[in-house]
Every structure is written in structure tokens, then in C-alpha cells.
C-alpha positions as CSV (number, residue, x, y, z in Angstrom):
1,X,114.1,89.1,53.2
2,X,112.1,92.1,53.3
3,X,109.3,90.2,53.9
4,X,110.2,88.5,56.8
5,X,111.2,91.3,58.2
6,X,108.2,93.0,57.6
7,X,106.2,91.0,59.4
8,X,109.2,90.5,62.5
9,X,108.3,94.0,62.7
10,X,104.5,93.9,62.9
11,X,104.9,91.6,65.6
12,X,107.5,92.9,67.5
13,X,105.5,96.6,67.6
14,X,102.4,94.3,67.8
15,X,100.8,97.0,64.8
16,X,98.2,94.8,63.9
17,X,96.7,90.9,63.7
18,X,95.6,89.0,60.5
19,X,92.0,89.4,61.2
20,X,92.1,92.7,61.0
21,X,90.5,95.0,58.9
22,X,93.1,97.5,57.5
23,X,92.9,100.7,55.4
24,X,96.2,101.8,53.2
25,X,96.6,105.2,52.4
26,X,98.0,105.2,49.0
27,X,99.7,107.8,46.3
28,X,101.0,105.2,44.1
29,X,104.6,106.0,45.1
30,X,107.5,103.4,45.3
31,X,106.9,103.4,49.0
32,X,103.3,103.0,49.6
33,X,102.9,100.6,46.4
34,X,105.2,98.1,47.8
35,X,103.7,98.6,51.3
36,X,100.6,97.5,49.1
37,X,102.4,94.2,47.7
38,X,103.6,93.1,51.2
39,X,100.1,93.1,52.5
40,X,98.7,90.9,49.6
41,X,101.6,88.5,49.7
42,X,100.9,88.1,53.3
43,X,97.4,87.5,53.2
44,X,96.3,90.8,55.4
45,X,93.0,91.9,54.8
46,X,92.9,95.7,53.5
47,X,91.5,98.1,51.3
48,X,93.1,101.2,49.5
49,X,92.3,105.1,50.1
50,X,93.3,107.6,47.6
51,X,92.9,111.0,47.3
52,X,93.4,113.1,44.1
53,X,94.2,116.7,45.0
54,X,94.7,117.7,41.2
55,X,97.7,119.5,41.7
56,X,99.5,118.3,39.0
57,X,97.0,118.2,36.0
58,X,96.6,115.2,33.9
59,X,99.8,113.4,36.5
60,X,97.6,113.5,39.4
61,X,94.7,111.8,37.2
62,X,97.0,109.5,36.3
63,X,97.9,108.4,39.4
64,X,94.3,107.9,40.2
65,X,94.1,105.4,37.5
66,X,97.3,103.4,38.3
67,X,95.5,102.7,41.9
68,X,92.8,102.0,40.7
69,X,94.3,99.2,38.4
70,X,96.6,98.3,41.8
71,X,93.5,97.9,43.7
72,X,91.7,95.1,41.1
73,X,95.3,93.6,40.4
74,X,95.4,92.9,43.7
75,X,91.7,92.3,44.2
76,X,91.2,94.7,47.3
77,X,88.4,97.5,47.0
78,X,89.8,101.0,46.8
79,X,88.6,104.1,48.4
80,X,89.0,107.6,46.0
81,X,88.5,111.4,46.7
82,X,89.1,114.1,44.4
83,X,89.3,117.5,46.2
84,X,90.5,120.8,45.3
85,X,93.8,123.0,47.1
86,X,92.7,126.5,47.9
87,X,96.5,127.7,46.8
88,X,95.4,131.3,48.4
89,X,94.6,129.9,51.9
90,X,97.8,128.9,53.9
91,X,100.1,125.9,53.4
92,X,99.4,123.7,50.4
93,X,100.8,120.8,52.2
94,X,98.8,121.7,55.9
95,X,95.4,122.0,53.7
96,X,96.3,118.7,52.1
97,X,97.2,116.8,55.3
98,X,93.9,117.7,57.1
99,X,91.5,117.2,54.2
100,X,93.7,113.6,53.7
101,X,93.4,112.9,57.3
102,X,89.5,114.0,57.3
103,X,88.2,112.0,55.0
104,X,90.6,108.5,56.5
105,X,88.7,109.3,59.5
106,X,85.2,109.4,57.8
107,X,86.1,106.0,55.8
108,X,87.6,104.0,58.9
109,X,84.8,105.3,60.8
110,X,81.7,103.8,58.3
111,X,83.5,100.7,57.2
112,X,84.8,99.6,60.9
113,X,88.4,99.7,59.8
114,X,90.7,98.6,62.9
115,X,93.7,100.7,61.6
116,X,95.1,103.4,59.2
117,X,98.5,102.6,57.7
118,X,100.7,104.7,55.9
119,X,104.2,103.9,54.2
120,X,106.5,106.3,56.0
121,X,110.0,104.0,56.5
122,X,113.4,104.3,58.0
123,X,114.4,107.5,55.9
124,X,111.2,109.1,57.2
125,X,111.9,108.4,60.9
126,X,115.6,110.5,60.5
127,X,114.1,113.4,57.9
128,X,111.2,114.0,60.7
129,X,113.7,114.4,62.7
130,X,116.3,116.4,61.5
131,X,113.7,118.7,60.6
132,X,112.4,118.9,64.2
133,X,115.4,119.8,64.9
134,X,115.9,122.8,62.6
135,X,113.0,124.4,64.6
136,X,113.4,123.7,68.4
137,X,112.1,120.3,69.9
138,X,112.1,117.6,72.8
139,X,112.4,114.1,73.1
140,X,109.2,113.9,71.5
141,X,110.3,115.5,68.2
142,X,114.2,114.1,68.3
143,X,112.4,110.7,68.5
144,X,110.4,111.3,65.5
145,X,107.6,108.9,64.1
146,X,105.9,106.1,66.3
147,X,105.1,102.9,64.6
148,X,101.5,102.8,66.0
149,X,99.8,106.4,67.3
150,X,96.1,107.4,67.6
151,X,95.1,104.1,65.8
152,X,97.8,104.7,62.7
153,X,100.3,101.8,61.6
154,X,103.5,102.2,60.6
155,X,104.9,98.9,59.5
156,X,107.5,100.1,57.5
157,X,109.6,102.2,59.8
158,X,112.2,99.8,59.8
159,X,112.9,99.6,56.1
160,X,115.4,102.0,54.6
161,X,114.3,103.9,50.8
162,X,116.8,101.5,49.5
163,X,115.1,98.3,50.1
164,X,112.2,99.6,49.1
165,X,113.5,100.0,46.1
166,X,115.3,96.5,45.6
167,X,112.2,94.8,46.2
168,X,110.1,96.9,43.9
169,X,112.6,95.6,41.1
170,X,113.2,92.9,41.9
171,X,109.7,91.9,42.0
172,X,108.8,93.7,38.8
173,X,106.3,96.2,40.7
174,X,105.8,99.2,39.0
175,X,104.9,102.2,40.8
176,X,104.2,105.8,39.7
177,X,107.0,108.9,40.5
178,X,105.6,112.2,42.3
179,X,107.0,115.3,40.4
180,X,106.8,117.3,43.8
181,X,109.3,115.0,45.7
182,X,111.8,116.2,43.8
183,X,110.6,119.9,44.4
184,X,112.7,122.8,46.4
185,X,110.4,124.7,47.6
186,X,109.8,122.4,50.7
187,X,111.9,121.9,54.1
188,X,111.6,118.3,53.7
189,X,112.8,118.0,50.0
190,X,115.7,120.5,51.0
191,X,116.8,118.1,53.5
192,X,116.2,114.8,51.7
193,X,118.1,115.7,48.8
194,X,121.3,117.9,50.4
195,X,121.6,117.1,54.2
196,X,120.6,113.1,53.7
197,X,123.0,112.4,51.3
198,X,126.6,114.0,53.3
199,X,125.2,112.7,56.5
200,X,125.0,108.7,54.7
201,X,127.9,109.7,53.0
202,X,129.8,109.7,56.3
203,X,128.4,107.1,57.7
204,X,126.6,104.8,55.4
205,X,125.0,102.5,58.6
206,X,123.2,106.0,59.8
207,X,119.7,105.0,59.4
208,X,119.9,101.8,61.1
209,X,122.1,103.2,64.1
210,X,119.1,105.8,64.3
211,X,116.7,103.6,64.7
212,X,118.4,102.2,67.8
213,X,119.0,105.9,69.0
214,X,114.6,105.6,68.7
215,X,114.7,103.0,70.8
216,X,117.1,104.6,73.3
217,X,114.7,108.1,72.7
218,X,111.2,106.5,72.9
219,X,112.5,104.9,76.5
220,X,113.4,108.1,77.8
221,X,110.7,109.4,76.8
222,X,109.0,106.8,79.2
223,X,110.9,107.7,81.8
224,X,110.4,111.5,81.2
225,X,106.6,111.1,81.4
226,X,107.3,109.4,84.6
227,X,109.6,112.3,86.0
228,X,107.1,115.3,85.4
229,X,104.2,113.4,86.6
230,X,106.1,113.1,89.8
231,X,106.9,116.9,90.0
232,X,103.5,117.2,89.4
233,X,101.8,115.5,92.2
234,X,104.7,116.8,94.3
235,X,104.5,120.3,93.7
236,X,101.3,121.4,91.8
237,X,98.0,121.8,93.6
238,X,94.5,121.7,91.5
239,X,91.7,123.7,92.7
240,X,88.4,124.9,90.6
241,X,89.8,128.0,89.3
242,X,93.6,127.9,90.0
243,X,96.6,125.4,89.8
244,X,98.6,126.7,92.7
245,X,102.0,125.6,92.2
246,X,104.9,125.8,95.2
247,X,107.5,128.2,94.5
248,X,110.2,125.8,95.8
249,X,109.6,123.8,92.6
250,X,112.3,126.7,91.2
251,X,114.9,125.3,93.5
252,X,115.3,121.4,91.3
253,X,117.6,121.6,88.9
254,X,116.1,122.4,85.0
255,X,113.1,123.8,86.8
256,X,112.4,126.0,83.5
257,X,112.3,122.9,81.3
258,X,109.7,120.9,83.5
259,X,107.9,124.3,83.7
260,X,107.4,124.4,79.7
261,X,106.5,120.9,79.4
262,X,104.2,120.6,82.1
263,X,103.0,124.3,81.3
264,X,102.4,123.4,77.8
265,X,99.0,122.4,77.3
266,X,98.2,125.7,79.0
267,X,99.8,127.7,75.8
268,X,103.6,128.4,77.6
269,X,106.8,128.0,75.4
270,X,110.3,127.1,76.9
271,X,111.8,130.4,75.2
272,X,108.3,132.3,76.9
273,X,109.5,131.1,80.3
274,X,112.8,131.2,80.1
275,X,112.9,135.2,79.9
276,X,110.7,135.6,82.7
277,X,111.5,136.5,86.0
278,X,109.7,134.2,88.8
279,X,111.3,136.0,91.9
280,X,109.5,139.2,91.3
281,X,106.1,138.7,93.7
282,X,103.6,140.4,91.5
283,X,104.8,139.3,88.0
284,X,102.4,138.0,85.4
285,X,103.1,136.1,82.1
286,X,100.4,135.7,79.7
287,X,99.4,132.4,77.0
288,X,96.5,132.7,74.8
289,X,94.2,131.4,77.7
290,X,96.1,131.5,80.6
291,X,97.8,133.6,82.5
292,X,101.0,132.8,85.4
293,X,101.1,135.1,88.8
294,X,104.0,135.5,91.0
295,X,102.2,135.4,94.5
296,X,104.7,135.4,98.1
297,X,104.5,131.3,98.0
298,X,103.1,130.4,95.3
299,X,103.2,130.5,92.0
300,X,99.3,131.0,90.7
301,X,98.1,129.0,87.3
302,X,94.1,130.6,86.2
303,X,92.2,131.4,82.7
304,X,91.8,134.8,81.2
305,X,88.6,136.2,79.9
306,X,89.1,137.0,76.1
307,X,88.8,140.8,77.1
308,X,91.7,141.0,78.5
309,X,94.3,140.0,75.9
310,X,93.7,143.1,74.9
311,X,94.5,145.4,77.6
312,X,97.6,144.1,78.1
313,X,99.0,143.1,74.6
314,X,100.3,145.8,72.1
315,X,103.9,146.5,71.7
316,X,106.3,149.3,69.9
317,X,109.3,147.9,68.7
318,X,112.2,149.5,66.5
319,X,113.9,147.9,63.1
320,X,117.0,146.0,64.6
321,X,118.1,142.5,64.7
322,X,116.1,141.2,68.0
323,X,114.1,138.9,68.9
324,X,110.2,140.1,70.5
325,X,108.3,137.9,73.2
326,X,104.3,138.2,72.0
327,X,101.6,136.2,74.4
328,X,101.2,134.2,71.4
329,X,104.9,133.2,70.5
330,X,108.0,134.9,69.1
331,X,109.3,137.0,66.4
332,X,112.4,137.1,64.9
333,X,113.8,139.8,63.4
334,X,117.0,140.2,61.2
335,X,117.9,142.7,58.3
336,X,119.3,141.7,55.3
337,X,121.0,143.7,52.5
338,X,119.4,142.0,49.1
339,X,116.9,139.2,48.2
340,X,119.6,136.8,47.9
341,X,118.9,135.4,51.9
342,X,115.5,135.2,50.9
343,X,113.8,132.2,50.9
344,X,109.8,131.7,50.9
345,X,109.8,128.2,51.5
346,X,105.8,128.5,51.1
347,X,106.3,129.4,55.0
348,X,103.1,131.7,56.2
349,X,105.4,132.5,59.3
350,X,108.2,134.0,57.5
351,X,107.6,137.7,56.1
352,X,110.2,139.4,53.5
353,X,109.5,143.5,54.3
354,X,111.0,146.4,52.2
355,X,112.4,148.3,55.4
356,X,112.1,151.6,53.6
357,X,108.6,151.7,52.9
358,X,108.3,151.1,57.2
359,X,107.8,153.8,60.0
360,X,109.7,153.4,62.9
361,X,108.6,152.4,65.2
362,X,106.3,149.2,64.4
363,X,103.9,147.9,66.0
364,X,102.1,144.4,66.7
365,X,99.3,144.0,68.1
366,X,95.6,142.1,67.9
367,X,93.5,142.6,64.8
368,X,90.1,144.1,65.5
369,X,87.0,143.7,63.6
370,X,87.2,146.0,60.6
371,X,90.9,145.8,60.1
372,X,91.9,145.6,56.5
373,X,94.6,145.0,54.8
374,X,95.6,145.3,50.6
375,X,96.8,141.4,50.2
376,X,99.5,141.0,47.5
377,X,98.1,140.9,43.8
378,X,95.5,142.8,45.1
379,X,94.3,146.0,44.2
380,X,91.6,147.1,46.6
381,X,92.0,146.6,50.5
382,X,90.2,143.1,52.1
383,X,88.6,142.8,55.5
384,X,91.1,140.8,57.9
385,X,88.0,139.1,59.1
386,X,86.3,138.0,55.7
387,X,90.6,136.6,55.3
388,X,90.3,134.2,58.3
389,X,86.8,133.3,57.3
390,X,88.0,132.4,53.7
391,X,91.2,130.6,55.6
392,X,88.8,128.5,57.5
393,X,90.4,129.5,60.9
394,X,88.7,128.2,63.9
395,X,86.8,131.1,66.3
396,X,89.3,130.2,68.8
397,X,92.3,130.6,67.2
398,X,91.2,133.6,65.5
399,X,91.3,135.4,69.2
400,X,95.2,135.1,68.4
401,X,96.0,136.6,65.1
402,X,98.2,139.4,65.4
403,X,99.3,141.9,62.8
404,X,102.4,143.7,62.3
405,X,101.6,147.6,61.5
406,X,103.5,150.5,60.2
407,X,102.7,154.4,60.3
408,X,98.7,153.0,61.0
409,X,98.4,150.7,58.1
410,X,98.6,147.0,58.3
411,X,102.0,145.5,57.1
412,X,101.0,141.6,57.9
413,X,98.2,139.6,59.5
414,X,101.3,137.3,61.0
415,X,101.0,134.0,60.0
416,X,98.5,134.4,56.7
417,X,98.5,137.4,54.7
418,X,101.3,140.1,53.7
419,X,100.7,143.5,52.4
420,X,101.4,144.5,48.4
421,X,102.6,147.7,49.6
422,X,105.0,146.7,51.4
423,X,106.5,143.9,49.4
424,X,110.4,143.3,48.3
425,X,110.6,144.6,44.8
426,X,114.2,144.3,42.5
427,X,115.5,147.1,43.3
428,X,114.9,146.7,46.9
429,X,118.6,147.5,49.0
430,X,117.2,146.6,52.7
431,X,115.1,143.9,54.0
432,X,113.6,142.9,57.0
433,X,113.0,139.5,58.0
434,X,110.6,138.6,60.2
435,X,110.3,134.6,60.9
436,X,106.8,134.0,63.9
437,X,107.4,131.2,66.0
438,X,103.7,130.6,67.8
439,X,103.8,129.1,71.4
């Protein structure tokens, strides 16, 4: 059953042929293992990439060998990469993702693999998208996971976890269990193993009526594509060094939302936009690289030069509960009474601050070269840039780290590292939370 399926769905998504050369991305997980199985059994031609991160000690090492005796079982060639986590530089699971990804692209590259597949199935599809969700998204996010994107094959999407399962037993396939799945201290986990479960609980047919709500989503998306290229052409001029657009653009209805979509690649959020005011001639609204102008007619699209971020970014603000508009995104600030609302979440754009160790008012503003800060754990103070060299951050991107500051000293280089001296202790009464959402 699952196999007939599986390959209804290949050709109904038309993911891939039979002469095609295909590369599996592999962790030896229930999921990717039978992914693995159904391949074999119906004769595709593939080969196996695994990458050992050796997170988890002698585990990780061991799931190294299990693919390895998968990939001769089988009798495909396998692909393995051990690499090391810098646990001091950002997101595990970001670091892991772009190193994965990396080294895919290097191996498809050399060995003219036609596509990249990965396991990710029907529970996948709905998790991606609940947890777009808990941050602010569009059609794009509520529709969640493609089956075929940027040369990367889905062909399990319509399975649910469940069948997955069933097949694996009852086809005697062993597979090996990931300690971190079952882990807290990610978004994902939190809502696989406490939203999931009410949500089928009230309505055990929810992942298959999702998937049709995809179907519904990835046509309007279509559709949506189709609608803001005509306000486009309509109303957006492009010259050498200026999109003019027409002011009477602000007249359609939901003129705001085709703004930030359209606006987008240009570095402008929806919240950004929404909070400004484009009846005031003169007005000017600022993204990383671009900046918006308010003319009689016209509203005027150009670049900035990297000079002049600073003159007009720096901002005093005072403890409350409030929300701060940055060129670079938004932060959020709420204060909380004890560490029990705390929640780190491994989340470089959430900041716990002891508010009595702060001096009103605060400040955030652009780190300058020989900016330092005293990281936590650390005794001594560390240049901000030798930080963002150490973090790998691109020289573009580094134009946009801000830092949060307090009576002159540097309280948090937003985003990637947080000051010991200002850290929640025990017997900490008030907190402030700071949560950074970047445009």
C-alpha cells in the first residue's frame, strides 16, 4: 500500500524518473531509512549521504556505522562527512543545516546527481507550519514544504509518521532512534510532542485534511504571484537608480500587504510598513540597503550608501513593555517578575536581562569597530568584531548587527552574544525580555 502510493505520488508531483541519478540524505531515522527501502524495492538508482556531527558521542558514531551497513545491504554507495558543531557560535541546528546542505551541494555537484531527497513526510508538512505560524508568515509559510524546490525531492510528504512506522515493522527494517528528537529545548520538538498530539486528538483525519488545505494554499499562492505581478507593472516604474512607485497604489484595498511583499526583497517587513505614515511628503523609511521617500506623487524606491545607516540610526528607549521599530527589524520588550517565563529555547534572538543592573534609558544602536563586550563565562572583555569573525558572519550582514547598551557598556550584540554582567542570576526579582525579530 505504501508503496503504491509512493510512487502515485512521484508521479503525480512528477519528483523524479527512473533513470535518474538520485542522492538520499540519510540519519538512519525511521523516516529516512524506510525512504531508503522504498527506493531499492522500486528499482531507483541512488546513493546515500551522511553526515556525522558528533554531537552525541559514541551514538552519533553509531549511527555512522548502521548506514554504512544500510548502504552495502542494499548495495548503493554511501557518501560520509564527519564535521564538528562550534556550540559557541549561534544555533546548533542553523550551523548543522548549512554545513549539511554545503557539502549535498559539493557531492551532487561532482557526481552529476539529478536530485537531493530528503524524508520529510506528512507530519513535517503541518509541524513546518504550525511553527510558521508561531512567528508571523504568508501563504508561503502557512503552506509549508513543497515536494520538489531548488532541485530537492520530497517523495514522502504524503505519508503520515504512522505509516512510516507500520511499514518499518512490518517489513522487519530496523532503523536507529535520535536521542535529540525527543529533546525540549527546540520549537519543533515542543510542538511535535504537545500541540501535535491535542490537535490529532481532536480530529484524528488532520494531517490528511491538511494536505488538501496545501493544495488549496499552494494554488493561491499561484494566483497571488499573479496578483502582485500585476500591481507591479501597473503601478511601479524602474529606472537606473530609483523604482518610482505611484502614490495611488495606496488607494486598492490591503495596499500595506502588497507593499511588504513586493517590498521585501528590498529588506521591508509588513510590521515596518505598517507603522509608517505614507501621506506625509517628505517621510523616509529605512531597510538595511534601501531606503523609501514620500515625494508629492510618488512614492521614491533607491539604495543607501553604508555611511549613512549611521546618521540616522541610534535610538533611546526606556524599560516598559513596548515594542521598538529598528531599520533592521523589531524588538520586543516585556518585563517579567522571576525566571519562571524564561525560556532559552537555544534562540540567539531572545535576551533574558537582570533589569536592575540596567540604566535608563537604553540604547540600541550599530556596533563600531572596537566595540567590546565581556561574553558570559568570560572573564576578560572580547572585541565584537573578532565575535562576528569567529561566528562566520558574512561582511554584509555584519553592516547590520546592532547592540543593546546600558550606562555606555554593551548589554548584547542582538542576535549573537549576551553580556555576563548583566545576566539573570537566582535571586534575580525583575527581568526584562527582549525577543529581535530581523526584517
Amino acid at each position: 500500500m505504501l508503496s503504491a502510493s509512493f510512487l502515485e505520488f512521484i508521479k503525480s508531483e512528477n519528483l523524479f524518473e527512473k533513470n535518474e541519478h538520485l542522492l538520499l540524505a540519510i540519519s538512519g531515522g525511521v523516516d529516512s531509512v524506510v525512504l531508503a527501502h522504498l527506493l531499492s524495492q522500486n528499482n531507483f538508482r541512488f546513493s546515500l549521504a551522511h553526515m556525522n556531527f558528533q554531537l552525541r558521542g559514541e551514538d552519533s558514531n553509531k549511527d555512522e556505522e548502521f548506514v554504512r551497513e544500510l548502504a552495502t545491504q542494499l548495495g548503493v554507495t554511501v557518501f560520509v562527512k564527519k564535521v564538528e558543531i562550534n556550540k559557541d557560535s549561534g544555533s546548533t541546528q542553523i550551523q548543522a543545516r548549512n554545513l549539511r546542505y554545503t557539502w549535498f551541494n559539493e557531492l551532487m555537484a561532482k557526481h552529476s546527481f539529478d536530485k537531493l531527497l530528503t524524508a520529510h513526510h506528512a507530519n513535517d508538512l503541518l509541524e513546518t507550519a504550525l511553527l510558521n505560524l508561531s512567528r508571523g508568515t504568508g501563504i508561503k509559510g502557512l503552506r509549508s514544504i513543497l515536494p520538489i524546490q531548488n532541485g530537492i525531492a520530497r517523495p514522502l510528504l504524503f505519508a503520515e509518521k504512522s505509516d512510516l512506522l507500520y511499514f518499518a515493522k512490518e517489513n522487519s527494517i530496523i532503523w536507529r532512534e535520535d536521542s535529540s528528537n525527543a529533546s525540549e529545548n527546540y520549537s519543533r520538538n515542543k510542538i511535535r510532542h504537545h500541540i501535535m498530539p491535542q490537535l490529532l486528538e481532536l480530529n484524528p483525519n488532520l494531517l490528511s485534511g491538511f494536505q488538501q488545505t496545501v493544495l488549496r494554499l499552494r494554488a493561491t499562492e499561484l494566483a497571488w504571484e499573479e496578483k502582485l505581478g500585476g500591481i507591479s507593472k501597473k503601478y511601479f516604474t524602474f529606472k537606473d537608480q530609483v523604482v518610482e512607485i505611484d502614490k495611488s497604489i495606496l488607494s486598492i484595498p490591503y495596499a500595506v500587504v502588497y507593499f511588504s511583499e513586493l517590498l521585501s526583497t528590498y529588506g521591508f517587513g509588513l510590521s515596518q510598513l505598517q507603522s509608517f505614515d505614507f501621506n506625509r511628503v517628505g517621510a523616509q523609511l529605512f531597510s538595511p540597503t534601501c531606503v523609501l521617500s514620500i515625494d508629492r506623487n510618488n512614492i521614491l524606491l533607491s539604495k543607501i550608501s553604508d555611511d549613512e545607516h549611521f546618521k540616522f540610526f541610534s535610538k533611546k528607549i526606556e524599560i516598559e513593555e513596548k515594542k521598538v521599530e529598528t531599520p533592521f527589524g523589531t524588538l520586543k520588550l516585556k518585563l517579567i517578575n522571576n525566571n519562571k517565563e524564561m525560556c532559552f529555547d537555544e534562540n540567539q534572538n531572545v535576551a533574558f536581562i537582570a533589569s536592575e543592573s540596567l540604566k535608563e534609558p537604553i540604547e540600541i544602536d550599530l556596533w563600531k569597530e572596537g566595540d567590546k563586550i565581556q561574553p558570559i563565562g568570560m572573564k576578560g572583555k572580547k572585541k565584537i568584531s573578532d565575535i562576528l569573525i569567529d561566528q562566520k558572519i558574512p561582511l554584509p550582514d555584519k553592516k547590520r548587527v546592532m547592540v543593546l547598551k546600558s550606562g555606555g557598556e554593551i548589554v548584547w550584540v542582538i542576535g549573537h552574544k549576551f553580556s555576563d554582567p548583566f545576566k539573570v542570576k537566582k535571586d534575580t526579582t525583575k527581568i526584562l525580555r527582549i525577543e529581535y525579530e530581523g526584517s
